[in-house]
C-alpha positions as a printed Julia matrix, in Angstrom:
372×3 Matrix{Float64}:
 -71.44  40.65   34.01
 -71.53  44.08   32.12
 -69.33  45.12   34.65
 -66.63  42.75   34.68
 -66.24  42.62   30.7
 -66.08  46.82   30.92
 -63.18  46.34   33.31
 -61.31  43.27   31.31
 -61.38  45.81   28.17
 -60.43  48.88   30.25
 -57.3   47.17   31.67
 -56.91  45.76   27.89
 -56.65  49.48   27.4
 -54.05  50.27   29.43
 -51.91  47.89   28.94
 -51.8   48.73   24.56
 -51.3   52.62   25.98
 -48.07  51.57   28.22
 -46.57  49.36   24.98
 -46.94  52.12   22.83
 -45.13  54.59   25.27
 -42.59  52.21   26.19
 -42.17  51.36   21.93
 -41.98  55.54   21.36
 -39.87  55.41   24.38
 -37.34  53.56   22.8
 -37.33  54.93   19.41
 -36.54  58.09   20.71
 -33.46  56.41   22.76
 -32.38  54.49   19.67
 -30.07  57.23   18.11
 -27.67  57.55   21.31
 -27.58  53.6    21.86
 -26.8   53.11   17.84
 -24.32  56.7    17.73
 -22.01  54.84   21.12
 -21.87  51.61   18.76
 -20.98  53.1    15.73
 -17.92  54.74   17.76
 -16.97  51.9    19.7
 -16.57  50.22   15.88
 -14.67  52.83   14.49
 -10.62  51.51   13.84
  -8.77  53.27   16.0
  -4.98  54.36   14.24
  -1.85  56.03   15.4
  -1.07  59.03   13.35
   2.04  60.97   12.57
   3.81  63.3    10.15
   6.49  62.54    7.25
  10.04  63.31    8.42
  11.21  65.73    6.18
  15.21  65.73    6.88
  15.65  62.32    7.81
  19.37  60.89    7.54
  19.33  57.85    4.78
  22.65  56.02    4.3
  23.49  53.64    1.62
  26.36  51.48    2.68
  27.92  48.22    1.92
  29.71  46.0     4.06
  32.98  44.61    3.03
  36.26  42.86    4.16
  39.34  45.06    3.21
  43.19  44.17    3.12
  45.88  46.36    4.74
  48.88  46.43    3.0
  51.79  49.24    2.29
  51.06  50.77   -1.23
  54.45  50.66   -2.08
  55.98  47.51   -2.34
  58.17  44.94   -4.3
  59.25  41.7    -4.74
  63.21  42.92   -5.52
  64.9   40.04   -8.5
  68.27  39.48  -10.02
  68.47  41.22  -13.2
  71.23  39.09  -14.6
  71.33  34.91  -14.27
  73.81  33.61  -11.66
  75.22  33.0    -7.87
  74.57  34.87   -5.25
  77.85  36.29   -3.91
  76.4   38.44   -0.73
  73.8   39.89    0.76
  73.61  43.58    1.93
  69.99  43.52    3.82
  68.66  41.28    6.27
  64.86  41.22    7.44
  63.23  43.9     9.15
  65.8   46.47    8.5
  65.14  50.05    6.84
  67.32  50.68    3.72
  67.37  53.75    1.53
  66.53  54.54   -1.95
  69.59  53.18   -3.69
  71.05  51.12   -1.33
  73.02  47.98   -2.09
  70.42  44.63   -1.13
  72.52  41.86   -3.26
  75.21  41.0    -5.68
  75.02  38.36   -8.46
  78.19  36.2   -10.16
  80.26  39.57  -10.12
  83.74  38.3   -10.85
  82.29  36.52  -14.35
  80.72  39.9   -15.25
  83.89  41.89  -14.68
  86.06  39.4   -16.51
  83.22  39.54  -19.4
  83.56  43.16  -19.45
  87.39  42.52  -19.88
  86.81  40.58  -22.76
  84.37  42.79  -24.76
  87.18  45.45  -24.34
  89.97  43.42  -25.49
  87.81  42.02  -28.62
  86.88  45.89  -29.33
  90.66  46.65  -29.22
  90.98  44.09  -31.88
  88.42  45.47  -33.65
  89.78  48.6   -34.26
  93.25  47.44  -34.68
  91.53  45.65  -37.68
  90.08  48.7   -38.67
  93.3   50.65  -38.85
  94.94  48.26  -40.94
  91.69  48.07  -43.52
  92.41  51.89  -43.31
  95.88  51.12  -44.42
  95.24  48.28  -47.32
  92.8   50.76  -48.38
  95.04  53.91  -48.9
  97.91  52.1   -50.8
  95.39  50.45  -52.81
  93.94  53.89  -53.83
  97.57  54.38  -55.08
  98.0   51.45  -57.15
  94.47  52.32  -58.69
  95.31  55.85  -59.26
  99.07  54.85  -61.09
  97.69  52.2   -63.2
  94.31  54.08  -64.57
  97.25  57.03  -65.57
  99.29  54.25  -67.11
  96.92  52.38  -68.89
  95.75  55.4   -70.32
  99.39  56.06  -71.42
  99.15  52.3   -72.52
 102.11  51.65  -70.62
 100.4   49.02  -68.9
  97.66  46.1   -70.11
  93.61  46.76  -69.32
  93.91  43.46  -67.17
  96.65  44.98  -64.83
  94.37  48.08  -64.57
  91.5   46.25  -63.83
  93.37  44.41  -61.35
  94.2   47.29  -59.7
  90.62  48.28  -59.06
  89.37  45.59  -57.95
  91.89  45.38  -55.29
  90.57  49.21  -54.28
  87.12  48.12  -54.16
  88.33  45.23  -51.95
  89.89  47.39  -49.26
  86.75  49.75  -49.22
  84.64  46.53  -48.26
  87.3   45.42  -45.64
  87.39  49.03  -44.29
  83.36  49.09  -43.82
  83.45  45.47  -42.34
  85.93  46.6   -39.76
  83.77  49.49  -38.56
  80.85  47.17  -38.67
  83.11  44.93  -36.23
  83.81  48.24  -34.14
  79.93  48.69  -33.58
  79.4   45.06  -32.65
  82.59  45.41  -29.98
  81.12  48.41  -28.68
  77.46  46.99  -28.42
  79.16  44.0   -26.49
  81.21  46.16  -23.87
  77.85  48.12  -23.36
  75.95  44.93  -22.59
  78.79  43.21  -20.83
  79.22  46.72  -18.91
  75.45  46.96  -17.91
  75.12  43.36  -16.67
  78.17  44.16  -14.81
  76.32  46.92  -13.4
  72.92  44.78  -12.58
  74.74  42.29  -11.08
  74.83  45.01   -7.43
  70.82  45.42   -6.9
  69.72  48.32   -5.67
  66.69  49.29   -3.62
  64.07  50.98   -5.45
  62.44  52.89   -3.1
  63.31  53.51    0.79
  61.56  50.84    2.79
  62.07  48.27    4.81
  62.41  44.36    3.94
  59.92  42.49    4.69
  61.45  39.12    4.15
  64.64  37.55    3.04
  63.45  35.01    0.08
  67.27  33.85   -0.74
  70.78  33.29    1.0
  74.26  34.33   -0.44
  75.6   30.86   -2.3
  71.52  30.93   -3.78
  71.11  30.36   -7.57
  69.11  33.61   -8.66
  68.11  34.81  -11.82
  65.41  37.31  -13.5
  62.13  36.99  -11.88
  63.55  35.33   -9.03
  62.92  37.74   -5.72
  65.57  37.75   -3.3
  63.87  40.12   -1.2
  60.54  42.06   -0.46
  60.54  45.39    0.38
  57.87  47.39    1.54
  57.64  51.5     1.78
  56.19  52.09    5.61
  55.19  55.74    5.17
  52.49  55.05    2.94
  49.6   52.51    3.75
  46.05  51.64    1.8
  43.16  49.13    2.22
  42.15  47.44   -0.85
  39.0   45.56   -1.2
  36.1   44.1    -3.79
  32.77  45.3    -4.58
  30.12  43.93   -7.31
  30.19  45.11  -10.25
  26.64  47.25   -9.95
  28.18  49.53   -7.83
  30.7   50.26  -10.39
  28.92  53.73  -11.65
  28.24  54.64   -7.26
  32.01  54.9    -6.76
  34.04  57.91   -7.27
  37.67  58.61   -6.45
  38.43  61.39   -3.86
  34.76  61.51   -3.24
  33.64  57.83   -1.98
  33.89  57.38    1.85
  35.54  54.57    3.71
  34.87  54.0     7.32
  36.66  51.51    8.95
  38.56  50.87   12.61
  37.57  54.43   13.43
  38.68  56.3    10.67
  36.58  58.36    7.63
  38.9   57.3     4.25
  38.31  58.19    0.35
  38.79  55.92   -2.34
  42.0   56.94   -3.74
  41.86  53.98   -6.69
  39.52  52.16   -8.9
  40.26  49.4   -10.99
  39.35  50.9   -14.93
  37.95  47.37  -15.32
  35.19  44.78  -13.71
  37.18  41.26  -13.37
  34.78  38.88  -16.05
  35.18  35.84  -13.91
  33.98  37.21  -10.62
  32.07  40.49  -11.3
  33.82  42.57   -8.85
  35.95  45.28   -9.09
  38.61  46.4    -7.31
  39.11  49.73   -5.16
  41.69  51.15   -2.7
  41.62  54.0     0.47
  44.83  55.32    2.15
  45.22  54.63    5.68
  47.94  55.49    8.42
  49.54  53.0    10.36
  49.09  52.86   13.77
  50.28  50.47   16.42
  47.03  48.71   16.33
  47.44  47.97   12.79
  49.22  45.72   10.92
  50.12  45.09    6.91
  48.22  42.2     5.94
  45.53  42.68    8.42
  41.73  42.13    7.58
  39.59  45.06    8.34
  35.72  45.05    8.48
  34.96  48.09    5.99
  31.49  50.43    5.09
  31.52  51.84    2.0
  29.14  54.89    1.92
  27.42  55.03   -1.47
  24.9   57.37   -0.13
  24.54  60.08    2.86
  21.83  62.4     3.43
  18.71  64.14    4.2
  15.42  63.17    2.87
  11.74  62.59    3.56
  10.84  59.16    5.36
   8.37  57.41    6.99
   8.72  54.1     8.96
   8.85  50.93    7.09
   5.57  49.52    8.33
   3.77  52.66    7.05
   4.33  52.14    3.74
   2.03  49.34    2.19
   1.76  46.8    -1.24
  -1.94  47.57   -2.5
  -2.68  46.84   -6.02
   0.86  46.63   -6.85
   1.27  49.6    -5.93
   2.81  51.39   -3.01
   0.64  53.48   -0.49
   0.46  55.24    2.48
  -2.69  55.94    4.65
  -3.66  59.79    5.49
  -6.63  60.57    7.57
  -8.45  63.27    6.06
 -11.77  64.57    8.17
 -11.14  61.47    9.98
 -11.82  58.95    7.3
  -8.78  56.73    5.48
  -6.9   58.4     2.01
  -5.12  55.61    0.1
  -1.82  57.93   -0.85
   0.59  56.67   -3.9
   4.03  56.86   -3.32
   7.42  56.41   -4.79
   9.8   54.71   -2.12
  13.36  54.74   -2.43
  16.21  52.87    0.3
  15.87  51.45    3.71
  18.16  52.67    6.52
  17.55  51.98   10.36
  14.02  51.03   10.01
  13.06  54.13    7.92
  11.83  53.94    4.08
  12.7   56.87    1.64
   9.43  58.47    0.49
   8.55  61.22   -2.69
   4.75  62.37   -2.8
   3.77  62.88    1.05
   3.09  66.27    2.13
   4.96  67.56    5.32
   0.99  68.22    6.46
  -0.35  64.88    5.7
  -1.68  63.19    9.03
   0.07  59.85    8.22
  -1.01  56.45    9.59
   1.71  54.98   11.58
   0.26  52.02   13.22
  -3.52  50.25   12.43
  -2.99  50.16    8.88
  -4.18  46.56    8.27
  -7.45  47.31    9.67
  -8.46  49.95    6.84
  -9.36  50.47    3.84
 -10.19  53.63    1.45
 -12.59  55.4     3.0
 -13.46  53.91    6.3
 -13.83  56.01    9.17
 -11.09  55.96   11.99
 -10.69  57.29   15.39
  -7.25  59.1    15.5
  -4.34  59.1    18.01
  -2.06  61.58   17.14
């Protein structure tokens, strides 16, 4: 009986001697099996560098107008009819050339007129000049005699009055010169406005009126256009205003690099848009009142950047993450424009070890694993 209960507590024994070995066992094994979790939880982020020269442009899109620079709607400068035409659509006419003539027969016979009526006008004159010298005479004889009393104060005064007369007739006939004069000069220039001339060499662009036509001031009869100089006008809003400079602002549109040659001094009130304009050459693919798709580049050049998703809202505030001895840096930054996916950045150094991708997963100061 002795026996049995000595062998019951000896295998009692063993058995406490194995679970302690086992339990020390284990502790000692518990460091690796907890160090391969910890890893295993670590985030694991992609990691790059800033891009120091990276190419940021600022553009804005816009819908331009082609149209020559030079052009014009051509009136009648004097009221009347139409007597001919010296143009007809499409063709090229010099500076100077004739284009139309207005009511010309009238005009010349007005011009007729205003010299006959200044004829008479200084026939007038002559004879005031006339009155006026014999009337000096009479003045002159009877002031002598009615000092000599050879003749009554009344017939002197007479006398006098009749010279002052004929001074006043002689100044109202040169005042009738001057108005003859002024009316052959007027009658003389409408003569000469009634043949219109081209103002510039061009080519007309359409025929607005036929010979037999009524025309009259303000009334085009044809519209000319210069062909050897072309420009692209077009609106932008009004906070751009300060961005765009003349002979510095580029263009770029149906292939070609422009500057803007013209700003309007003003923003228009109603629509908040101002006005600008870039010289072009024609080519056979282009057309005066074509619409062009335009970029205006407000901006062109080399800065730092990161992509877009790198840069993060925390706290208001915009961040980048940096791995530093492999655990997460919140990094403040100032951010500037977007272009192609890319975010200007001020405040990340060139050596900074960036996070690119597995951002959302971290926070200040957890610890990452790192692909480069």
């Amino acid at each position: 009986m002795k026996n049995e209960n000595g062998k019951r507590e000896m295998k009692k024994l063993i058995i406490a001697v194995v679970a302690v070995a086992l339990a020390g066992c284990a502790g000692k094994s518990s460091p690796q099996k907890s160090g391969v979790a910890a890893e295993e939880t670590r985030p694991l982020v992609k990691v790059g560098s800033v891009d120091a020269k990276h190419r940021f442009r600022e553009v804005r899109h816009v819908q331009a107008s082609l149209r020559a620079k030079e052009s014009a709607l051509v009136s009648a400068r004097v009221p009347g009819t139409i007597d001919a035409l010296f143009a007809e659509e499409g063709a090229k006419v010099e500076k100077g050339a004739k284009l139309f003539q207005v009511d010309r027969v009238n005009l010349e016979n007005a011009v007729r007129a205003a010299e006959d009526d200044l004829r008479l006008a200084r026939a007038k004159a002559r004879e005031a000049e006339v009155t006026r010298e014999k009337t000096r005479l009479d003045d002159s004889r009877m002031k002598r005699l009615s000092e000599e009393n050879a003749v009554t104060r009344d017939a002197a005064e007479k006398a006098a009055v009749a010279n002052a007369r004929a001074d006043a007739a002689c100044d109202a006939a040169a005042a009738q010169i001057t108005k003859a004069e002024t009316a052959l000069a007027i009658a003389k220039k409408n003569l000469a406005d009634s043949t219109v001339l081209a103002p510039f060499a061009g080519t007309i662009k359409r025929k607005l009126k036929d010979a037999g036509d009524y025309a009259g001031p303000g009334t085009p009869v044809f519209a000319l256009d210069n062909p050897s100089v072309y420009e692209i006008c077009f609106d932008l809003n009004a906070a751009d205003y300060v961005r765009v400079a003349v002979g510095r602002t580029v263009v770029e549109t149906a292939g070609r690099r422009l500057v803007v040659a013209y700003k309007s001094p003003s923003v228009n009130p109603a629509t908040r848009t101002f006005e600008a304009r870039a010289a072009i050459d024609l080519t056979e693919d282009l057309a005066p009142g074509m619409l062009l798709d335009a970029d205006v580049v407000l901006r062109d050049d080399e800065t730092a950047g990161l992509p877009v998703r790198s840069v993060n809202l925390r706290g208001g505030t915009n961040v980048v993450f940096t791995v530093e001895d492999g655990r997460i840096r919140a990094l403040p930054v100032e951010t500037g424009i977007v272009s192609g996916g890319w975010r200007e950045v001020r405040g990340v150094p060139e050596s900074a070890k960036v996070v690119l991708e597995g951002m959302l997963l971290v926070n200040e100061g957890d610890e990452v694993r790192v692909v480069n």
